[in-house]
LUMBA-807512 format. One record per residue (C-alpha): x, y, z; residue in one letter; chain; residue number from 0. Coordinates in steps of 0.05 Angstrom, whole numbers, plus 5000, padded with zeros to 4 digits. Layout:
N
@c1 X, c2 Y, c3 Z, type A, mol A, seq NUM
...
***
This chain:
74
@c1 0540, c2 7040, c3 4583, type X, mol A, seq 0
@c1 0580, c2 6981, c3 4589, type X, mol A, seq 1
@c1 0657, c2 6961, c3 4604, type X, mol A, seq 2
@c1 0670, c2 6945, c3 4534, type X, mol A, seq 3
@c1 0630, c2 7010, c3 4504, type X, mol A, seq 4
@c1 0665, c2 7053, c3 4543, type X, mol A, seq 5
@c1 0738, c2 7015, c3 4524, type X, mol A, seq 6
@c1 0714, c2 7038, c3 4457, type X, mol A, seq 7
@c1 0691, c2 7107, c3 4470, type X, mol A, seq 8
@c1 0750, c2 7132, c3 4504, type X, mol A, seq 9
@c1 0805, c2 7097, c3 4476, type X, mol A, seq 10
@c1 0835, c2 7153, c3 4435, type X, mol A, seq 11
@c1 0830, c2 7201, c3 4490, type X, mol A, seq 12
@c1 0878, c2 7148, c3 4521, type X, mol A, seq 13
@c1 0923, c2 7143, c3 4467, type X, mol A, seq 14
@c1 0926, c2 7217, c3 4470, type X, mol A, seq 15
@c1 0953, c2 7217, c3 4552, type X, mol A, seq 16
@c1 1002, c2 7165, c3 4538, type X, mol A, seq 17
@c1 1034, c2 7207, c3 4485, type X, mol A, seq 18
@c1 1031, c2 7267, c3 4518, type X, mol A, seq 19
@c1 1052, c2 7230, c3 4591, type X, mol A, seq 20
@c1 1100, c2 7194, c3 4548, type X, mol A, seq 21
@c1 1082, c2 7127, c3 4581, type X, mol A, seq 22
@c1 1078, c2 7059, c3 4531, type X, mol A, seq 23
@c1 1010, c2 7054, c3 4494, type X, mol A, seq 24
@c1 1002, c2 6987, c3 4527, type X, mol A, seq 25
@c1 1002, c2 7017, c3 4599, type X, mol A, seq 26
@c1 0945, c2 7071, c3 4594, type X, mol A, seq 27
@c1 0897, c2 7023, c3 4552, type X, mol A, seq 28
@c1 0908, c2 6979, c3 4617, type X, mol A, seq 29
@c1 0892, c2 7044, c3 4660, type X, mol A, seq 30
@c1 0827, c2 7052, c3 4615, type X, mol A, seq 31
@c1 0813, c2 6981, c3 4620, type X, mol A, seq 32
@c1 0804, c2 6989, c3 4699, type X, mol A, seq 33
@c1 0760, c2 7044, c3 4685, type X, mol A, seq 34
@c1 0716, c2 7020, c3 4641, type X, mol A, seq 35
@c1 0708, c2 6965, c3 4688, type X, mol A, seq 36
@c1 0700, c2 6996, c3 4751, type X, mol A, seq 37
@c1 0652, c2 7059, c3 4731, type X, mol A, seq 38
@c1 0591, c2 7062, c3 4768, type X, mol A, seq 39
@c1 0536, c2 7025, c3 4725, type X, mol A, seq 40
@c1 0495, c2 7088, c3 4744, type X, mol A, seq 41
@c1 0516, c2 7146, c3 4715, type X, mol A, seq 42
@c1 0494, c2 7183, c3 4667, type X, mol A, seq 43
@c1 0536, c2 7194, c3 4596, type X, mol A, seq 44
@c1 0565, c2 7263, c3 4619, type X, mol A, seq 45
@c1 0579, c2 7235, c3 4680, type X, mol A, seq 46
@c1 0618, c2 7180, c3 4655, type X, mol A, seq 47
@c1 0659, c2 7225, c3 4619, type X, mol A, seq 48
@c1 0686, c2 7262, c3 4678, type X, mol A, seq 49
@c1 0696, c2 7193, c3 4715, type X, mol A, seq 50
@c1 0740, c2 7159, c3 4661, type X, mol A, seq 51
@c1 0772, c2 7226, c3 4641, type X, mol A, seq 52
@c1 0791, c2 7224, c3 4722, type X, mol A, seq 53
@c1 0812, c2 7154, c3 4717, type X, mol A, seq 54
@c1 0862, c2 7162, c3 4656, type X, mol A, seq 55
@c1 0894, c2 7229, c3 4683, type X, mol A, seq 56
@c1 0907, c2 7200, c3 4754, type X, mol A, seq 57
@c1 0928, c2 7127, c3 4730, type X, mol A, seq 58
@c1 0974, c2 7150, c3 4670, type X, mol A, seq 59
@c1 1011, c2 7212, c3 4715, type X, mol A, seq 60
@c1 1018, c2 7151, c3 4772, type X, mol A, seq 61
@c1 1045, c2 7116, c3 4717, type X, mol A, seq 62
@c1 1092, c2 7170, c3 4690, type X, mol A, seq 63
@c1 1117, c2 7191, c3 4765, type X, mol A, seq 64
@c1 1120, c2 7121, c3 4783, type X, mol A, seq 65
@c1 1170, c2 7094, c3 4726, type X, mol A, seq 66
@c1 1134, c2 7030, c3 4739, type X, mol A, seq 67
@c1 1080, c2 6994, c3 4693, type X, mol A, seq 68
@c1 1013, c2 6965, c3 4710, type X, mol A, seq 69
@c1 1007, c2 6885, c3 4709, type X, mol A, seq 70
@c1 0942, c2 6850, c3 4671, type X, mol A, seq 71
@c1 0901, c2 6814, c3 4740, type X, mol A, seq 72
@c1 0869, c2 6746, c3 4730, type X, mol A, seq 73
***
């Protein structure tokens, strides 16, 4: 699956942590957008599940305990 299908796929799911986290909607799309672009190319559906479900939880709590936002890179 690529970058841009897993953006897609999992994009609610991050809309969902940054309400929850209370972190700006903005911020945790940018969490997901690392995700999406670092995730193995080889795994398998379920196992992309677990790694971007990973991802999102660790990057938006960071973000939440952190008070500080993520920047867009280059």
């Amino acid at each position: 699956m690529d970058a841009l299908k897993i953006y897609r796929t999992y994009r609610s799911f991050a809309l969902d942590l940054a309400a929850r986290h209370d972190v700006p909607v903005e911020q945790a799309l940018l969490v997901l957008a690392r995700a999406a672009s670092q995730c193995p190319p080889n795994l398998g559906p379920d196992q992309i599940t677990r790694y971007v479900h990973a991802e999102l939880e660790h990057g938006i709590v960071e973000l939440q305990q952190s008070g500080r936002g993520l920047r867009e890179t280059g």
